[in-house]
C-alpha positions, 0 to 999 in steps of 0.5 A: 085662869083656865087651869082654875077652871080645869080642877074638878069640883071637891066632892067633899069640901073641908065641912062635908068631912068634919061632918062625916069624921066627927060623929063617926069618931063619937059613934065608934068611941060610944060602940067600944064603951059597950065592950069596955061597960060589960068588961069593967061592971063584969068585973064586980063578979071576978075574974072568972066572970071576966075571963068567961066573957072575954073568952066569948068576945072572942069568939063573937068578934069572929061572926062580928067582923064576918057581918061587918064585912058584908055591910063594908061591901054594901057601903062601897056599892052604895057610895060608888052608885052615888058618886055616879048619881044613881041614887036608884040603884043604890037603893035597891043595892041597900034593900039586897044588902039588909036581906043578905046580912039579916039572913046570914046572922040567923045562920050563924045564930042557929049554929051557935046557939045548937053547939056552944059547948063544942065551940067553946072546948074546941077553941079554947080546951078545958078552962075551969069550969067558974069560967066555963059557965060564964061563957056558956050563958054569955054566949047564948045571950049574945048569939041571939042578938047576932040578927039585930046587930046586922040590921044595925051594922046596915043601917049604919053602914048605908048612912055612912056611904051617903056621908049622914054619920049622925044617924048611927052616932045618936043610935049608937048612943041609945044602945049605950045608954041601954046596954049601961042601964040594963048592966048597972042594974042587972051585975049590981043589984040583981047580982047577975054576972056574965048573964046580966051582961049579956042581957043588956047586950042583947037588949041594947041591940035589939033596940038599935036594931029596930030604930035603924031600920025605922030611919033607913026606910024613910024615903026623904034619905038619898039611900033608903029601902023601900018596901021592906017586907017585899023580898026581890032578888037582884042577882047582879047588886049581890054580887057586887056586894058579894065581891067586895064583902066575900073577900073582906069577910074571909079577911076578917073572919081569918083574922078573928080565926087566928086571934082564937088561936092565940086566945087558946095559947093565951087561955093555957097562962091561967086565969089572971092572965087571960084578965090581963089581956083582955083588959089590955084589949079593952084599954088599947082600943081606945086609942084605935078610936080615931084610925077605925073612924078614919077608916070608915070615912076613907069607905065613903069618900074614896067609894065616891070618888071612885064611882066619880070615876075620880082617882085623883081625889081619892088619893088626895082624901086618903092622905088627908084623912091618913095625916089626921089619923096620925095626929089623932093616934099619935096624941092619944098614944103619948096619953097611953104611954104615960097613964097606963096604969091609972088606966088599968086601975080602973078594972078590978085586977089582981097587982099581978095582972094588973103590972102585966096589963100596965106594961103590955099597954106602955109596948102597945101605945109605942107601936100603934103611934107608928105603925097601926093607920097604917096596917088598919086604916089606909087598906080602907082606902083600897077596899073602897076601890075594890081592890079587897082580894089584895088586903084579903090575901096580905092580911091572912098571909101576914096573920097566920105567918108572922102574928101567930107563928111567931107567937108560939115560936116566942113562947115556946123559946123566949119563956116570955108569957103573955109578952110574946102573944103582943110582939108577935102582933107588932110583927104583924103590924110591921108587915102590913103597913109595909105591903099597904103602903106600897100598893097605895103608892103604885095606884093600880087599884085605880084601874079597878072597876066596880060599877 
C-alpha cells in the first residue's frame, strides 16, 4: 500500500494525451495540405511554375523554421512555469514571446522583399528564366505573410504548451479552407500561376493570424496575453526563450541552410528534375505527419514534467509517445511502399519525372519507418528539457558532414543524379537516431535547469 501511495500523480492521464495527440495530428496534416494545395493547383501552370515555387519554399522553409524555432523555445518556457503552477509568469513569458517573434519576422520580411533577385541567384545560380519569374512573384507574396505566420506559430505554440491543440487544429482548418478557396479560384480561373499561389498563401495567413491572437488574448485560458498593445520588456523571460529558441533556431536555420545547398546541386539536373524532388517532398511529408505531432506533444508533456521537477515521467511519456510514432509511421510507411506511383499520379508530371519521383519515394518510405522518429521526433524530448545546445550541435555537424557532403561526393563519383541527394540524407538520419538515442538513454539532460 505505501509503495501505491508513493507513485506520483500522472500529469498526463491516457485522455489528456489523446486530447493533445489527435488535433495536434489533424492540425499538422491540414499545415501540409497547405504546401501540398499550392504545389498540386501549381501544377496546372507547368513545370516552371512548379520548379519557380519549390525553389522559393526552399528558401521560405529557412526564415520558416527560424520563426518556428523562436515559438518552440516560448512553448518550452511556458509548459515548465505550468508544471510549476505559475500561470503568472507564463503569461507574461507569452506576451515577450509574441513581441519578439513579431518583430523578427518584419525583419526578415524587410530583407526579402529589398533583395529577392540577389537571394534567389545567389542560391540557386542562373535557372531559366519561366522559372525564375515565378519565383520572384512567389516570393514576394509570401514574404509579407512572414509576420502573421509568427503570430500564428505563437498562438499556436502557446495553446499547445497548456495541452489546448484544438485551438490551432480548427484555425488550421480556416487557413486551409482559405489558402484552398483562394487557389481554386486564382490558378484555375483567373489563370494566375505561382501569384494566385502566393496570394491565397498570404491571405490564408493573415486570417489565422488575426483569429489567433483573438483567442490567445482571452483571459479565461491558463496562458494568455494581456494588454496586447502595451509593450513591457522582461529581460530575463527573454532570455529563457532565448536559451532555448537561439540554439533550436541556429538548428534549424543551418538545416534549411544546407537543404539550400543541395537544392543549388538539385537545380543544376534541370527542369523535370527539380519537379520531381519537390513533388517527392511534398508526397514523403505525408508520412512524417505523425512523428512532427508526436514531437510537438513531447514539448508539452516532457516541458511540464520537467517544470514538475519530474524527469521520471518525462521519460516514461517519451517512450510512450516514441512507440505510438512507430506505430503510426510505420503504417504509413508500408502504404508508401506500395502506392507510391498512385501517389505521384496525382501531380502533373513528365513519365520521366515522374518514375523518378516513384522511386526516390519507394527508398524514403523504407528509411522513414526506421530511422526518422528517431532523428526528428525523440530530440523533441531533449529540447523540452533544455538540452537544445546538444540537438543544435548533432544536428548541424551531421547536416553539413554527412547530408551534404556525402551528397556531391555521390554525385560527382556515382553518376546517380537526383538518387545521391536522397542517400545522402538516409546517411544523415542514420547518424542522428544514433546520437539521440544515446544521449536519451544516459538521462543528463535530466540534470538540466531552465526555470
Amino acid at each position: 500500500m505505501e509503495d501505491c501511495a508513493a507513485q506520483p500523480t500522472p500529469l498526463f492521464p491516457r485522455r489528456a494525451l489523446i486530447q493533445l495527440i489527435i488535433p495536434l495530428v489533424i492540425e499538422q496534416l491540414l499545415a501540409m495540405t497547405i504546401g501540398m494545395a499550392d504545389t498540386m493547383m501549381v501544377t496546372r501552370a507547368g513545370e516552371a511554375a512548379v520548379s519557380g515555387v519549390a525553389l522559393v519554399d526552399s528558401i521560405n522553409l529557412l526564415l520558416i523554421q527560424v520563426l518556428s524555432a523562436l515559438a518552440t523555445g516560448g512553448a518550452v518556457i511556458a509548459s515548465q512555469y505550468l508544471g510549476r503552477r505559475d500561470n503568472d509568469t507564463a503569461c507574461k513569458a507569452a506576451k515577450q514571446l509574441l513581441y519578439l517573434s513579431t518583430g523578427i519576422a518584419l525583419l526578415l520580411t524587410l530583407l526579402a522583399l529589398a533583395f529577392r533577385p540577389q537571394i534567389l541567384t545567389l542560391i540557386f545560380g542562373h535557372v531559366d528564366a519561366d522559372v525564375m519569374d515565378s519565383a520572384l512573384v512567389y516570393f514576394l507574396l509570401t514574404a509579407c505573410s512572414f509576420p502573421f505566420l509568427a503570430m500564428y506559430n505563437t498562438g499556436a505554440a502557446l495553446f499547445r504548451s497548456m495541452g489546448n491543440s484544438k485551438v490551432s487544429m480548427f484555425t488550421s482548418l480556416v487557413m486551409n479552407i482559405a489558402n484552398i478557396g483562394g487557389n481554386f479560384y486564382l490558378v484555375y480561373i483567373c489563370g494566375w500561376g505561382a501569384k494566385g499561389v502566393g496570394a491565397s498563401t498570404l491571405f490564408s495567413r493573415g486570417l489565422g493570424a488575426l483569429v489567433m491572437l483573438a483567442l490567445i488574448c482571452q483571459k479565461r485560458h491558463p496562458v494568455h496575453i494581456q494588454q496586447l498593445f502595451r509593450p513591457e520588456r522582461q529581460g530575463g523571460l527573454v532570455r529563457r526563450i532565448l536559451q532555448v529558441g537561439i540554439p533550436a533556431g541556429l538548428e534549424n536555420g543551418m538545416f534549411q541552410v544546407g537543404k539550400l545547398t543541395l537544392q543549388r546541386l538539385i537545380s543544376s539536373f534541370g527542369t523535370s528534375v527539380m519537379a520531381a524532388d519537390a513533388i517527392s517532398n511534398s508526397v514523403a511529408s505525408i508520412v512524417n505527419v505523425p512523428g512532427t505531432s508526436m514531437g510537438l506533444a513531447l514539448i508539452t508533456v516532457v516541458g511540464q514534467c520537467m517544470g514538475a521537477r519530474d524527469p521520471d515521467q518525462a521519460v516514461s511519456y517519451t517512450k510512450r509517445l516514441m512507440t505510438a510514432t512507430y506505430l503510426a509511421m510505420g503504417t504509413l510507411s508500408l502504404a508508401l511502399l506500395g502506392g507510391a506511383g498512385f501517389m505521384v499520379g496525382f501531380f502533373n508530371l513528365t513519365h520521366q519525372a515522374a518514375l523518378l519521383a516513384a522511386r526516390i519515394l519507394r527508398f524514403t518510405a523504407l528509411f522513414q519507418l526506421t530511422l526518422w522518429p528517431l532523428s526528428f521526433s525523440l530530440p523533441n524530448a531533449l529540447r523540452a528539457a533544455g538540452d537544445a545546445k546538444f540537438t543544435m550541435v548533432v544536428s548541424m555537424c551531421s547536416m553539413w558532414v554527412f547530408r551534404i557532403g556525402s551528397a556531391y561526393l555521390m554525385a560527382r563519383f556515382w553518376d546517380i543524379g537526383l538518387l545521391a541527394v536522397w542517400f545522402a540524407m538516409f546517411l544523415d538520419w542514420f547518424v542522428r537516431a544514433i546520437v539521440f538515442t544515446v544521449r536519451f538513454a544516459r538521462g543528463r539532460w535530466k540534470q538540466i535547469r531552465l526555470i
